[in-house]
C-alpha positions as CSV (number, residue, x, y, z in Angstrom):
1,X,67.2,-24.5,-35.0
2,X,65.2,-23.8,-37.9
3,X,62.6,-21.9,-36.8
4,X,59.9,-20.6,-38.7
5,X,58.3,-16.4,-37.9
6,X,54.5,-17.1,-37.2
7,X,54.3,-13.6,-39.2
8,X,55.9,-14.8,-42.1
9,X,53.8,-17.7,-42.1
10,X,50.4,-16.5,-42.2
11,X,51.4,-13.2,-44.5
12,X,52.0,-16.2,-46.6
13,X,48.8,-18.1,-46.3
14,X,46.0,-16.4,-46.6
15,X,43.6,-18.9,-46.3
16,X,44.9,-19.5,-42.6
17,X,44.6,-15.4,-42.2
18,X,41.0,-15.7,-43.4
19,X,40.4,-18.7,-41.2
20,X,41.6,-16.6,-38.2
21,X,39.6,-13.7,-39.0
22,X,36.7,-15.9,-39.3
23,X,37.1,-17.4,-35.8
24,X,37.9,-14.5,-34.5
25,X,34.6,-12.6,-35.6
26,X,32.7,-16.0,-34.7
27,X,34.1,-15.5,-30.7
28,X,33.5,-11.8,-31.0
29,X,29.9,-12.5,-32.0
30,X,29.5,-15.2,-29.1
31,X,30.8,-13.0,-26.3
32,X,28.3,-10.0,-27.8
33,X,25.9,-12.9,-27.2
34,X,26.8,-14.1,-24.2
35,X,26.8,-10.1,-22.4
36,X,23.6,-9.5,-23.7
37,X,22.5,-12.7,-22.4
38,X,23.8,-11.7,-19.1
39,X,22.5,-7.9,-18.6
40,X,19.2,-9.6,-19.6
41,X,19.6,-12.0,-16.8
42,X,20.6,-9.2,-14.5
43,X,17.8,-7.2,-15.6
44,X,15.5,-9.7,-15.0
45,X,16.3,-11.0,-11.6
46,X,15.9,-7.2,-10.7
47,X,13.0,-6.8,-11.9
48,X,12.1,-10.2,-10.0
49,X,13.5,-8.7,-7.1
50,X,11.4,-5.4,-7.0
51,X,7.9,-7.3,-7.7
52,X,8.7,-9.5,-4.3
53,X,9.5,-6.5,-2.5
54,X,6.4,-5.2,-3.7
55,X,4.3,-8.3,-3.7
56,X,5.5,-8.6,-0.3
57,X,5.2,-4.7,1.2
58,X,1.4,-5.3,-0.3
59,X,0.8,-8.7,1.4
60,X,2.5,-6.8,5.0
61,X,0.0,-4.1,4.2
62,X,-3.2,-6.2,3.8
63,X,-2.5,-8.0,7.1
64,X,-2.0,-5.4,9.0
65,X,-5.2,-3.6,7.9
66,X,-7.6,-7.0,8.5
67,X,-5.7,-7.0,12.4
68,X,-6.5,-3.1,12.6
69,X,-10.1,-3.9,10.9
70,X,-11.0,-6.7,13.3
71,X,-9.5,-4.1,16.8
72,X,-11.9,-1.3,15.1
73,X,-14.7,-3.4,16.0
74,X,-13.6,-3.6,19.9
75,X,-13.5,0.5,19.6
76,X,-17.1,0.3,18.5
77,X,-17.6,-1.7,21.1
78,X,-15.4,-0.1,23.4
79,X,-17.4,3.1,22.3
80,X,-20.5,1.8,22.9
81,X,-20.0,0.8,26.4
82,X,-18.8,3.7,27.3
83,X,-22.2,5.9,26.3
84,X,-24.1,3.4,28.4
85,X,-22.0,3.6,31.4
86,X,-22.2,7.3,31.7
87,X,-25.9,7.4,30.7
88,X,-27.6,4.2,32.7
89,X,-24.6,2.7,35.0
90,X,-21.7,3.6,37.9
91,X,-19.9,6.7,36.8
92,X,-16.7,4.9,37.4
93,X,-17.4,2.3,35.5
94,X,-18.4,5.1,32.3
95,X,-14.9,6.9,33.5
96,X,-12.6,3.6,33.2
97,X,-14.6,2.4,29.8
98,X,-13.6,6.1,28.6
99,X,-10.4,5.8,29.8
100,X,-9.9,2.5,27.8
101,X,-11.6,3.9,25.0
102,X,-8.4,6.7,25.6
103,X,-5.7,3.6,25.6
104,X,-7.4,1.8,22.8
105,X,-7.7,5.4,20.4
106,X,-3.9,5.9,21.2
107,X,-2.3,2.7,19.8
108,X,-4.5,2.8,16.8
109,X,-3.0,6.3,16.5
110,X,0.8,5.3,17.1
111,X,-0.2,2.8,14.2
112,X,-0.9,5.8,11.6
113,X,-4.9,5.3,11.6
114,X,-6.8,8.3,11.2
115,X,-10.7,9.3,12.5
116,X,-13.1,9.5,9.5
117,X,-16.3,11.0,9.5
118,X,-16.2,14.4,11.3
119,X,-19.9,16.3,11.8
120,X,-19.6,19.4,9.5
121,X,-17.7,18.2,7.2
122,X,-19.2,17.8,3.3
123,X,-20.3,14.0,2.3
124,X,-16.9,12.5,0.2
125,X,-18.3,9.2,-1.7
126,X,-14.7,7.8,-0.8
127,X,-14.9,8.0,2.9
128,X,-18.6,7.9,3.7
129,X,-21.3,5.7,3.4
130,X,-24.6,7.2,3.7
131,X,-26.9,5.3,6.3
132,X,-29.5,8.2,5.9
133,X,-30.7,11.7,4.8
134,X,-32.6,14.0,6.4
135,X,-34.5,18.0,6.2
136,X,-32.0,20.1,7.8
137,X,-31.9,23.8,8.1
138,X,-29.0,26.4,7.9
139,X,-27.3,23.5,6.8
140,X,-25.7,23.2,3.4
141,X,-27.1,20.1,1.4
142,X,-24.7,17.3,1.6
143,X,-23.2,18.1,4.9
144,X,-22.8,15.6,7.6
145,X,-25.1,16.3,10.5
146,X,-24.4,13.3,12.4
147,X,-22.1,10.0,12.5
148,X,-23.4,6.9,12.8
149,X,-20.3,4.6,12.9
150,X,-16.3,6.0,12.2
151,X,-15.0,5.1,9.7
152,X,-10.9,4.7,9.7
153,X,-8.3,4.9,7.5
154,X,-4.4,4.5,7.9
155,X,-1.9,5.9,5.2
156,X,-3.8,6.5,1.5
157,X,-5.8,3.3,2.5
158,X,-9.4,3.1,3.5
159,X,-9.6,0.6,6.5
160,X,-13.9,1.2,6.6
161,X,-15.6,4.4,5.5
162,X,-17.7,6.1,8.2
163,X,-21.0,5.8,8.3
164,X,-23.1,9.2,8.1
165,X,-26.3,10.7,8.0
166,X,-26.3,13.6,5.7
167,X,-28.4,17.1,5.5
168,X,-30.7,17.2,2.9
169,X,-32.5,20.8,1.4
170,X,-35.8,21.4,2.8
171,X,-38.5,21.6,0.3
């Protein structure tokens, strides 16, 4: 058997050595390619992944505050009822629409809303809307003196700013 050392062979050819090297650099550069082809791949289906959970956690969010906008307006209501029935109707019936009003106030609670709009308190642009002013006395100017409507908010969100009439100086 004659057989030729693949060593010898190439040591003497050096145009096949160069050809090797070539080839050799020319796959090196294609799988640099290729990996940085692939972490940017990777890098952007995270980032894909991350604005869907977002996209989505803000979508959850929104719904959830129209359905706890829409049952605020069955507290007002609620509310509303129950003044009457203590002031003009059956005192049981003013006792059960208070105790409803109880029920109602609770679950909206569990659900992480919070009361805005608290008499005393100093007039905040970002929870209050101001329905109207008026002369009050021993009353430092900008404080409410009376609510008109709660407002409600769950969280860092604002689900409807309360509605507030606000002390005024006296000239």
């Amino acid at each position: 058997m004659t057989g030729s050392d693949p060593q010898e062979e190439t040591a003497a050819n050096p145009q096949a050595v160069a050809l090797l090297r070539e080839q050799l650099a020319s796959a090196e550069a294609e799988r640099v390619a290729a990996e940085d082809r692939f972490l940017r791949a990777r890098a952007d289906l995270d980032n894909y992944r991350k604005r869907s959970a977002s996209q989505i956690a803000r979508q959850v969010a929104e719904g959830h505050d129209k359905l706890l906008q829409d049952w605020l307006e069955v507290v007002d209501s609620i509310r509303q009822a129950s003044r009457a029935g203590r002031e003009h109707a059956d005192p049981q019936l003013g006792e059960g629409l208070r105790a409803l009003d109880e029920q109602v106030t609770g679950i909206l609670t569990r659900q992480g809303v919070q009361s805005l709009g608290r008499v005393g308190q100093h007039f905040d642009p970002a929870v209050h809307e101001v329905v109207a002013t008026q002369p009050a006395e021993g009353v430092e100017d900008g404080t409410v003196i009376e609510v008109a409507r709660y407002g409600y908010g769950v969280g860092d969100r604002l689900l409807r700013p309360a509605r507030v009439v606000v002390a005024r100086a006296v000239s």
